[in-house]
C-alpha positions in Angstrom: -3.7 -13.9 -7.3 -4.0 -17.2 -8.6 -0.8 -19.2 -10.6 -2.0 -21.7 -13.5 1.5 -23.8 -15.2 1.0 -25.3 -18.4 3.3 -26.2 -21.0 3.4 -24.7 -24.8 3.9 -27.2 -27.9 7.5 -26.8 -27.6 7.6 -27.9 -24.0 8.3 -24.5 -22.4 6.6 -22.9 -19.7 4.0 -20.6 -19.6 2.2 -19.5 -16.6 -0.9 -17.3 -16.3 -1.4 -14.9 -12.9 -5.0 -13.9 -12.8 -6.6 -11.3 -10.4 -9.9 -13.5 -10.1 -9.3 -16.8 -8.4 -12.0 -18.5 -10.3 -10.2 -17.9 -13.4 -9.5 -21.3 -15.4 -6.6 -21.7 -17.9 -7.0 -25.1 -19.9 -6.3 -24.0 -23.5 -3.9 -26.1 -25.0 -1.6 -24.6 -27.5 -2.3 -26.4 -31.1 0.8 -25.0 -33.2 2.8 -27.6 -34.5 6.5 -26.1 -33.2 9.8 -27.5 -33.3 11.8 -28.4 -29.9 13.3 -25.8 -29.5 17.1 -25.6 -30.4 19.1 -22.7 -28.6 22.8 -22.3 -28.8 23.6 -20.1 -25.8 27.1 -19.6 -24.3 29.0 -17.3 -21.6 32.3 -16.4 -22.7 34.4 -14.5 -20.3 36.6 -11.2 -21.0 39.8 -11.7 -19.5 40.7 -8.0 -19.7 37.9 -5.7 -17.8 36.4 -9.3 -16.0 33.1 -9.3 -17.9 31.1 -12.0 -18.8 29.8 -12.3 -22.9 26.2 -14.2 -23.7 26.7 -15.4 -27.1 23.3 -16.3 -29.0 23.4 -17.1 -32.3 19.9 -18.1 -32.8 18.4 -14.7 -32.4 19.3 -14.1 -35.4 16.3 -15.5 -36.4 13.4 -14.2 -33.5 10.5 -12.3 -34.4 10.9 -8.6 -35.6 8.0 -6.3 -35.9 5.6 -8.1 -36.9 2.1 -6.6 -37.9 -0.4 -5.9 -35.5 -2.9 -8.7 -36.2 0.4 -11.3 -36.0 1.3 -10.2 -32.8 2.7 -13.6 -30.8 1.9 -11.7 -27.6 -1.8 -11.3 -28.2 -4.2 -14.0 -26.8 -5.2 -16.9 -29.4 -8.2 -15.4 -31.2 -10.5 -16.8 -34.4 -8.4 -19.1 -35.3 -5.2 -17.1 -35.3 -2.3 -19.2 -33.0 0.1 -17.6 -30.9 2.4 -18.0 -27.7 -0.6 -17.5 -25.7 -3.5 -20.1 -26.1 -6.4 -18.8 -24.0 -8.6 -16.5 -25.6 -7.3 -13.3 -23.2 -5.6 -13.1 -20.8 -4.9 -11.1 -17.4 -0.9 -11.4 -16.8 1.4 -14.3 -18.5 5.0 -14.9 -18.3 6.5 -17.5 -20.7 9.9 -18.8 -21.6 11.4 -17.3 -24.2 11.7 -18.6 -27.9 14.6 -16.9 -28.5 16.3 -16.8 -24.8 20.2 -15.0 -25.0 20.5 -17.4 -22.0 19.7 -20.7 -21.8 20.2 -24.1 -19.8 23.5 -23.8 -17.5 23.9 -20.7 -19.2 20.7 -18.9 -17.4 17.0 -18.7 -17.9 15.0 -16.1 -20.3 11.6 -15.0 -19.9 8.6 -13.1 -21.5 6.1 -11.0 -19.2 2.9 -9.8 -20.9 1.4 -7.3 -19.1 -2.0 -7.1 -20.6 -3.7 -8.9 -23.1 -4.5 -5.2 -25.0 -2.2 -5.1 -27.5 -2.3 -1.1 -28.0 -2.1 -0.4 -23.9 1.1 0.4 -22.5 2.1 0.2 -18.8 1.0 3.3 -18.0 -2.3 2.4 -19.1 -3.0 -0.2 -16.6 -4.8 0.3 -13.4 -3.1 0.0 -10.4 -4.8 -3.6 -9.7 -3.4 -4.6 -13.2 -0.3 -3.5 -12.2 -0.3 -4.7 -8.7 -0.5 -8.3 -10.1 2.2 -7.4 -12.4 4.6 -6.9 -9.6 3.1 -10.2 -8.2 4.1 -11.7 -10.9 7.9 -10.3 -10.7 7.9 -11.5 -7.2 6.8 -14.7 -8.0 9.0 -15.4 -10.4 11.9 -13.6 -8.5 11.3 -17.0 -5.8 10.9 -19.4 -8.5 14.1 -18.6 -10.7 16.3 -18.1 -7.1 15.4 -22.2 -6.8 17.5 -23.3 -10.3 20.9 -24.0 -9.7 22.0 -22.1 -13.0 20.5 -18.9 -11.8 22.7 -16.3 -9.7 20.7 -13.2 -10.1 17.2 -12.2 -11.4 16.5 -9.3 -13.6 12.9 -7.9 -14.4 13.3 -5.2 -16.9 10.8 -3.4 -19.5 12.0 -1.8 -23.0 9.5 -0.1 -24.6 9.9 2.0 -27.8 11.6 1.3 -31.3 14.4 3.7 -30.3 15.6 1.2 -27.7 15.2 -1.8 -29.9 12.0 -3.2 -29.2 11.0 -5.7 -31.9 7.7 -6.4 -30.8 5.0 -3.6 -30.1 3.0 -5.3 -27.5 3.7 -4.5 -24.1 5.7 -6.6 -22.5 8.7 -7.0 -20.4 11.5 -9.6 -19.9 12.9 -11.4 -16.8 16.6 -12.2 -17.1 17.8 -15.4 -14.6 21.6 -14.7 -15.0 24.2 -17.3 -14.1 26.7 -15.1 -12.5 26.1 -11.4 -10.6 26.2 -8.7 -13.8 29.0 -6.0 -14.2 27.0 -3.3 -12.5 25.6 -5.4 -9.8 29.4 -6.2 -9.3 30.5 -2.8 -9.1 27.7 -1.7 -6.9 28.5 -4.0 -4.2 32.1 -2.7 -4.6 31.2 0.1 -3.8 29.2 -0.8 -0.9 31.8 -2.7 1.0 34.0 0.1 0.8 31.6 2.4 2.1 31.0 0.3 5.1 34.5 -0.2 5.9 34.9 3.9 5.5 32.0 5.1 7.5 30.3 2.4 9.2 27.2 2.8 7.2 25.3 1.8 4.5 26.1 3.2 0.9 22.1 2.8 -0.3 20.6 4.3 2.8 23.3 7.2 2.6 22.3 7.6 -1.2 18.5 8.0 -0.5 18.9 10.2 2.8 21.4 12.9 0.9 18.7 13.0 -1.8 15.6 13.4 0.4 17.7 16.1 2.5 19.2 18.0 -0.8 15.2 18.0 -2.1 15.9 19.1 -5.6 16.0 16.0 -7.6 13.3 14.6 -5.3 10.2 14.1 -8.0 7.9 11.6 -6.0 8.3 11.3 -1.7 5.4 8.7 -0.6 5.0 7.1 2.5 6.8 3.8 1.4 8.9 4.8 -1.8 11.0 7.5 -3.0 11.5 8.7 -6.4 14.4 10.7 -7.4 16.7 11.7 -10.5 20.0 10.9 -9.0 23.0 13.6 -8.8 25.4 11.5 -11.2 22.4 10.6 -13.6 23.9 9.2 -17.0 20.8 9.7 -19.4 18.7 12.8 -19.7 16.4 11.6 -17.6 16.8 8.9 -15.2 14.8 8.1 -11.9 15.4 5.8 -9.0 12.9 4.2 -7.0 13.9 3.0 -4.1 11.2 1.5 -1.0 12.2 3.4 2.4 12.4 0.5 4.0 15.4 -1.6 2.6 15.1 -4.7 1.1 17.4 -7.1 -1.1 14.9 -8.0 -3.4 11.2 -8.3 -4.3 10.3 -10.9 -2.4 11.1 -8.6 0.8 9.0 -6.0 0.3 6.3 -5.6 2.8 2.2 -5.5 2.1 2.4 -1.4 2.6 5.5 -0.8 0.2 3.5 -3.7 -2.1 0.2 -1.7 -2.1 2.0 1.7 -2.6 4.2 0.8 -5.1 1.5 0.7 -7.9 0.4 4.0 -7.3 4.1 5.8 -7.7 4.9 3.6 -10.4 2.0 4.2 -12.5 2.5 8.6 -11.9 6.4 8.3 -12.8 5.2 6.7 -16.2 3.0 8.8 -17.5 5.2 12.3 -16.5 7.7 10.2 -18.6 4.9 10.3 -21.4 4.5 14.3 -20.6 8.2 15.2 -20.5 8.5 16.0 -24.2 4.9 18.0 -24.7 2.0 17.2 -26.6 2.1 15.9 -29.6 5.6 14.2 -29.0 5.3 10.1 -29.7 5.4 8.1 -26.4 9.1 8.5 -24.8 10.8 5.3 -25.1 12.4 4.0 -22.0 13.6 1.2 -19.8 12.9 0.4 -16.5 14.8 -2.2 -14.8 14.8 -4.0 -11.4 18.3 -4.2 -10.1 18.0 -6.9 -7.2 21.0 -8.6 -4.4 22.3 -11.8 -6.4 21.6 -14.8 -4.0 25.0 -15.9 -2.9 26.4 -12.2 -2.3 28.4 -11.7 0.8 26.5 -8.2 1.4 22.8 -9.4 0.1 21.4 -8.2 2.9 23.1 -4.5 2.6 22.0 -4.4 -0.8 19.2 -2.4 -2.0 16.1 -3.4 -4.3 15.3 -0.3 -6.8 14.1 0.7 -9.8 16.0 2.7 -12.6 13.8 4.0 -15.0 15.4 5.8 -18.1 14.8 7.4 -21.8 17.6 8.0 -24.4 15.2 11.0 -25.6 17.2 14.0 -24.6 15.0 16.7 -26.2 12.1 16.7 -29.2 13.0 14.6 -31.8 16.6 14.1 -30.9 18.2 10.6 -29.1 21.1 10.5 -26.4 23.3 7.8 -28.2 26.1 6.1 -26.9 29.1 8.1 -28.6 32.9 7.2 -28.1 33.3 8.4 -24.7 30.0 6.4 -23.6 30.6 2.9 -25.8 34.8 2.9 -25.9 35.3 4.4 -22.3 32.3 3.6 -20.7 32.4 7.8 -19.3 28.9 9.3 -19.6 28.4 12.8 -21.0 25.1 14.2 -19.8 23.3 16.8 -21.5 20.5 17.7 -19.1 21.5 19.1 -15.6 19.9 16.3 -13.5 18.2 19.4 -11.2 16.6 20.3 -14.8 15.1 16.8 -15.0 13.8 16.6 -11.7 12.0 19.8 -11.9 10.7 19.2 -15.4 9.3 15.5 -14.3 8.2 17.9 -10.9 6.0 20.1 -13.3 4.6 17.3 -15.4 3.3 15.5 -12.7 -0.7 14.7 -13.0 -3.4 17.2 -12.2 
């Protein structure tokens, strides 16, 4: 992999992560941008403990813009966008529109190809190896500013879930404080330990891999699995066997495997619904130890991977008992999802 910094016209950074180390990045971005001007803020709920981004300027970010003014796609014949160079292998960029900025955090964009009508699943598993070195990467960098407490790499893809910009993409999140669920999770893991000795993950993944039905990928490295409290209608977790806090621990084999499982659990996503069905909107998200936890080292890197699709043509949406109580009503059995993500898999 090879890193090349550079700065857009607005002074924030982009960097591109190319799979060829001769690769050479020296476009300069021509657009004639404003500094940008963010007012970003935590505020803090003194009843349930949970800390409030308030961004005002979003208001005004980008919303679904046609095809051909895509800001994601490489600068092309004379047409100017957040990328300069002409294509464009993997780039991560700061965020126009960040929900957290300065003390308050750090928000950035990662493109994960420079086709504009590819998905993730598309991708070969080189293309998505570098994306993963990419989330590492930027897992070490962010971990070195002092306003960053935890680092989250997280796709949405699909207008259901809110996406505003078609071209695939993800988002890193460098959040100043540990989030709620992180917060919770570790909770729960103390009290585990100081009940039974043992780790709370590790006892997670070992019940499932013993129980078998949810199991819907077992590799040599990584384990995928709907989980027995699942709160969407389909959910999978992907943990590595071997625990680690975060991505920069994982080793070359879990690295090299990881592509491979990834790439499968994606497309059975796309197959869950049938032919015919538009692609299943989802979001995966990297839940990672924050920095400064007293149990980093218990913690457990994985990846949850989700749709609000519960069936053809009809969403799972966040009703009272979901949005006032926070008490998750699931309509699919989670031994129903794993064998229907079981029968989709790829011939």
């Amino acid at each position: 992999m090879k890193k090349t910094a550079t700065r857009l016209a607005d002074g924030r950074e982009l960097i591109y992560y190319d799979a060829r180390d001769d690769a050479v990045r020296d476009a300069v971005d021509e657009r004639p941008l404003d500094p940008i001007s963010t007012r970003s803020e935590i505020r803090h709920d003194r009843l349930i403990g949970d800390d409030v981004a308030v961004a005002s300027h979003r208001q005004g970010r980008t919303y679904h813009p046609p095809a051909d003014e895509c800001p994601l796609c490489p600068s092309r014949d004379g047409r100017l966008s957040e990328i300069p160079a002409s294509d464009y292998d993997v780039v991560v960029f700061e965020n126009r529109f960040p929900s957290l900025a300065g003390d308050a955090g750090r928000c950035e964009v990662v493109c994960f190809t420079s086709d504009h009508d590819a998905s993730f699943a598309d991708l070969t598993a080189e293309q998505a190896a570098l994306v993963l070195d990419a989330w590492t990467d930027r897992t070490a960098e962010l971990a070195q500013l002092p306003s960053v407490e935890q680092v989250f790499c997280f796709e949405n893809r699909g207008r259901e879930i809110g996406v505003t910009l078609g071209h695939p993409h993800g988002q890193i999140y460098g959040y100043p404080f540990p989030t709620p669920r992180t917060r919770l999770m570790l909770r729960s893991l103390a009290e585990h330990r100081e009940r039974t000795g043992r780790n709370l993950f590790d006892d997670v993944v070992a019940d499932e891999r013993s129980d078998g039905s949810r199991i819907v990928l077992d590799g040599e490295h990584w384990t995928a699995f709907v989980p027995y409290a699942a709160h969407w209608p389909y959910e999978v977790h992907l943990y590595p066997k071997r625990r680690v806090p975060d991505l920069t621990a994982l080793d070359d084999a879990a690295r090299t495997e990881f592509p491979q499982m990834y790439l499968e659990l994606l497309k059975r996503f796309d197959r869950i619904f049938g032919e015919g069905e538009p692609p299943t909107p989802y979001i995966a998200a990297w839940h990672q130890a924050p920095f400064t936890a007293d149990d980093r080292e218990e913690f457990a890197l994985h990846l949850e991977l989700f749709t609000i699709r519960r069936t053809s043509g009809k969403l799972k949406f966040l009703a009272g008992s979901e949005s006032g109580m926070n008490v998750f009503i699931n309509d699919v059995p989670p031994e129903a999802a794993a064998e229907r993500l079981r029968e989709v898999a790829s011939k």
